[in-house]
C-alpha positions in Angstrom: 111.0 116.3 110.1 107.2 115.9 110.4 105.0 112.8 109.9 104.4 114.3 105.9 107.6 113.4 104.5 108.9 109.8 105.8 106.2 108.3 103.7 107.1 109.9 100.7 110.5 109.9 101.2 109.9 106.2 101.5 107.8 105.7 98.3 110.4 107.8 96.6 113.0 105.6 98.1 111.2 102.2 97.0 110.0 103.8 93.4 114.0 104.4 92.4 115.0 100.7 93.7 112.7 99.3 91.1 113.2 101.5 88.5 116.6 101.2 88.6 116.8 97.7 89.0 114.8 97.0 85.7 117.9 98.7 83.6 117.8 100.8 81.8 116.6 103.0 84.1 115.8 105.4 81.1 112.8 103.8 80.0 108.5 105.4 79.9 108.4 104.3 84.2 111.3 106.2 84.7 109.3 109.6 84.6 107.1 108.5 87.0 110.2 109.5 90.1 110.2 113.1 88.9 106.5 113.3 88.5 105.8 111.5 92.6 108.8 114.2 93.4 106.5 117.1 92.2 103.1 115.5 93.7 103.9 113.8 96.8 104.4 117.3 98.3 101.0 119.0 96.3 99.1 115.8 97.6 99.9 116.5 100.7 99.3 120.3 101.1 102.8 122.0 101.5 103.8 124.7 99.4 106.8 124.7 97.8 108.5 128.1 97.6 109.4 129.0 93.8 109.7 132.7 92.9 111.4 133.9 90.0 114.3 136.6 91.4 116.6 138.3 89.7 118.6 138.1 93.1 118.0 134.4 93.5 118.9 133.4 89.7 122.1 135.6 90.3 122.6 134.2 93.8 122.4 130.4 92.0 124.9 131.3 89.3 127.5 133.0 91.1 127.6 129.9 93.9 127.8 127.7 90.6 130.7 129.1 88.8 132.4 129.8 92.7 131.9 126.4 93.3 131.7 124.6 89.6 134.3 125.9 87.5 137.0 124.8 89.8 135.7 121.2 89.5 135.4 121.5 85.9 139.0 122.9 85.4 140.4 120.2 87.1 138.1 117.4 86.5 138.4 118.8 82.5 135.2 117.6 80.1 133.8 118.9 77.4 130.5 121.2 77.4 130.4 120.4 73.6 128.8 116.9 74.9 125.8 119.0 76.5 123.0 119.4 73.6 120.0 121.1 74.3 118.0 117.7 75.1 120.1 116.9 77.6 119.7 120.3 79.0 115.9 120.3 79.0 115.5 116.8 80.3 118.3 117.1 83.1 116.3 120.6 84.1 112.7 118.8 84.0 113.5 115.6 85.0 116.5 115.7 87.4 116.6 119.1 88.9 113.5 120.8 89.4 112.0 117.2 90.6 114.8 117.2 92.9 114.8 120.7 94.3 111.2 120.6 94.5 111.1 117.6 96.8 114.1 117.7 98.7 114.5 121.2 99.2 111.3 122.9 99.0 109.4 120.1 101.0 111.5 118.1 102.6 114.2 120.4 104.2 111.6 122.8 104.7 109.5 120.8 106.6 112.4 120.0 108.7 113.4 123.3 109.5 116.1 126.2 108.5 118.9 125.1 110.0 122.0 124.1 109.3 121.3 120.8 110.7 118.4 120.2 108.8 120.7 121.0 105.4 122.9 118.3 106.6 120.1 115.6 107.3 118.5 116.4 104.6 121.8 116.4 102.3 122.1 112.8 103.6 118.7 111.9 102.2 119.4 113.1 99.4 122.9 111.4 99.0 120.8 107.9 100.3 118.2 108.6 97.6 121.4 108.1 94.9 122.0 104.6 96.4 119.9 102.5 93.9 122.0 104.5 91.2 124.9 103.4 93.1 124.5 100.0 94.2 122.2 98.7 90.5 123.9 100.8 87.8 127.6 100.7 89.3 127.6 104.7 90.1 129.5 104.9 92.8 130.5 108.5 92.4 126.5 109.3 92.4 126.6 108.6 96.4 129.3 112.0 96.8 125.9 114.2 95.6 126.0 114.6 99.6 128.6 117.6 98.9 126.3 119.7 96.0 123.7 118.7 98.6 124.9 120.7 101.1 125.6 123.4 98.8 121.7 123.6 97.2 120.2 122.8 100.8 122.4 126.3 102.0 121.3 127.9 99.2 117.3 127.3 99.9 117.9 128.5 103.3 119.4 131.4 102.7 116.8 132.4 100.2 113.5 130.3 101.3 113.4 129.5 97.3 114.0 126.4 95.9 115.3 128.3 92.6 118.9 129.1 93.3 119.4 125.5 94.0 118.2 124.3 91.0 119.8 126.8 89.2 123.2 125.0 91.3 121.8 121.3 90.3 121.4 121.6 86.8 124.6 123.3 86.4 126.4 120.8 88.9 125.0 117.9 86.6 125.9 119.2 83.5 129.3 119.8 84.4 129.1 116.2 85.8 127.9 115.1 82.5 130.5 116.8 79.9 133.6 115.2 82.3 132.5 112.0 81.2 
């Protein structure tokens, strides 16, 4: 991990502690996480790695039902919950943020290893702490395990798209259990 991301991983860290703690979370300030997710990494000149790839999108939808559908058959839910909003805002404002930052810069700039897709899976699960300790979501620190799933994706492709094809998908099923 180079000297790049520790700052904005901790400004990212700090940012979700007080959004999070001035409940509800899902107020105007609350954008402002996804939007530092998608800048801190512009800002600081790396490139994320986005293409558009028939192979990729295919790649991120058969990991997702391989790895989804069993969750959702047992866990049960109800996709009937998911409306298009919820959709769009989970893609725009959970997802692609996410995948951008964690993926595209930050396990990037670590390296392609499998070892960087575990540390950087453990970020990502630490970045879910606020969520857990100040809103009572416990079950939001076990992202560690889709973690390791997106981070495997983006190194086996070098594109941030598969995974956020897998995070999107992930939450939604997460969503419609509930």
């Amino acid at each position: 991990m180079n000297m790049k991301t520790i700052p904005g991983y901790v400004a990212l860290l700090i940012l979700s502690f007080v959004l999070y703690s001035t409940k509800p979370a899902h107020n105007i300030y609350y954008s402002t996480l996804p939007v530092l997710m998608l800048i801190y990494p512009i800002i600081v000149g790396h490139r994320v790695k986005l293409r558009f790839s028939i192979k990729d999108i295919l790649l991120g939808l058969i990991v997702s039902v391989i790895v989804l559908l069993p969750y959702h058959l047992v866990a049960g839910g109800d996709i009937r919950k998911i409306s298009a909003d919820i959709v769009i805002f989970q893609f725009l404002s959970v997802s692609l943020p996410e995948e951008f930052f964690f993926r595209g810069f930050l396990q990037d700039s670590t390296g392609k290893t499998f070892r960087a897709v575990l540390l950087v899976s453990v970020l990502f699960s630490v970045a879910h702490l606020p969520r857990a300790l100040l809103l009572n979501d416990w079950i939001s620190l076990l992202s560690i395990l889709p973690s390791v799933v997106m981070g495997w994706l983006y190194m086996k492709t070098n594109n941030i798209l598969p995974g956020t094809i897998f995070h999107l998908l992930a939450n939604l099923v997460y969503i419609g259990r509930a």
